[in-house]
C-alpha positions in Angstrom: 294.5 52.9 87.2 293.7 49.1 87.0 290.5 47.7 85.9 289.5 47.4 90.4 290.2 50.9 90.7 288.4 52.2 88.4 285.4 50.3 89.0 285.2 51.4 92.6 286.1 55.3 91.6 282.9 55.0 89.5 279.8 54.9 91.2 278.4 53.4 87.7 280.2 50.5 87.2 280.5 50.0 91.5 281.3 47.0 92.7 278.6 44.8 91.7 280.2 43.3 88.7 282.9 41.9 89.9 286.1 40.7 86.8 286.5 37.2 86.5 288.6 36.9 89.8 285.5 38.1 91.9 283.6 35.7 90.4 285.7 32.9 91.2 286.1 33.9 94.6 282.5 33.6 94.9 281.9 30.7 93.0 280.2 27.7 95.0 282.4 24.8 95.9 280.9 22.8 93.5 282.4 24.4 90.3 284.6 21.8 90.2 282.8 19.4 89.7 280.3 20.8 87.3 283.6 21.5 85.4 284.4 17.7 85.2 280.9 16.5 84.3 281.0 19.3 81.8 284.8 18.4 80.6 283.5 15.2 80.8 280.0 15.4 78.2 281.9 17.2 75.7 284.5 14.0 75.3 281.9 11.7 75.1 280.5 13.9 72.3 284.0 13.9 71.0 284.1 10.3 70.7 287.3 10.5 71.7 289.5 7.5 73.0 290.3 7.2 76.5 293.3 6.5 78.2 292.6 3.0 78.8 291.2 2.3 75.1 295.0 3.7 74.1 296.3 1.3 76.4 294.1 -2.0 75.1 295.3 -0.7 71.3 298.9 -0.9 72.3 299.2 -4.0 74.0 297.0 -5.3 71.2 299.7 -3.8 68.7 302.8 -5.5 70.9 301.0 -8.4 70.4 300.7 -8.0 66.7 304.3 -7.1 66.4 305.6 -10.1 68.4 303.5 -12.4 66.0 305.5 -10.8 62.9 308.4 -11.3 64.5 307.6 -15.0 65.0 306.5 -15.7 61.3 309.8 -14.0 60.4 311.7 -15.9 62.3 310.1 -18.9 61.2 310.2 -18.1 57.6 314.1 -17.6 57.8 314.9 -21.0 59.4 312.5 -22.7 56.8 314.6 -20.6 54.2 317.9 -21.3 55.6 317.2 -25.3 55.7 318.2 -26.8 52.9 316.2 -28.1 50.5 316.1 -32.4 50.9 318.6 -33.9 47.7 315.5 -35.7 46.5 316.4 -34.5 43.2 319.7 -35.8 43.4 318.4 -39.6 43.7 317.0 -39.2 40.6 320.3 -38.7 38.7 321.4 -41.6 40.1 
């Protein structure tokens, strides 16, 4: 027999302590949010980044990136210029 069953066989164990189910049955309609605050605290003690902080770092990182991509763009049309034949008026 299943865990139910034998609890209400045995006049020991009755019914008083009900599993896990029971007790979430009879839980107050609150537990959800005592669950969030509680979910809550412990990433706040975590430290740990939110969503939006993730979000900030990215866009700060696209940023970044399209910089580098600028200089290097930059930096291969100075390259690919070439060099003024100031040298070659002083064979001359």
């Amino acid at each position: 027999p299943d865990a139910d069953a034998r609890r209400a066989s045995d006049p020991a164990r009755g019914s008083q302590k009900p599993g896990l189910g029971g007790w979430i049955h009879q839980a107050s309609p609150d537990i959800e949010g005592l669950v969030q605050n509680a979910v809550e605290r412990v990433f706040r003690l975590l430290d740990l980044p939110r969503r939006t902080d993730i979000k900030t770092l990215n866009q700060n990182l696209e940023r970044v990136a399209e910089a580098v991509e600028t200089l290097q763009k930059m930096f291969e049309r100075r390259d690919a210029v070439p060099e003024d034949d100031s040298s070659a008026d002083l064979d001359a």
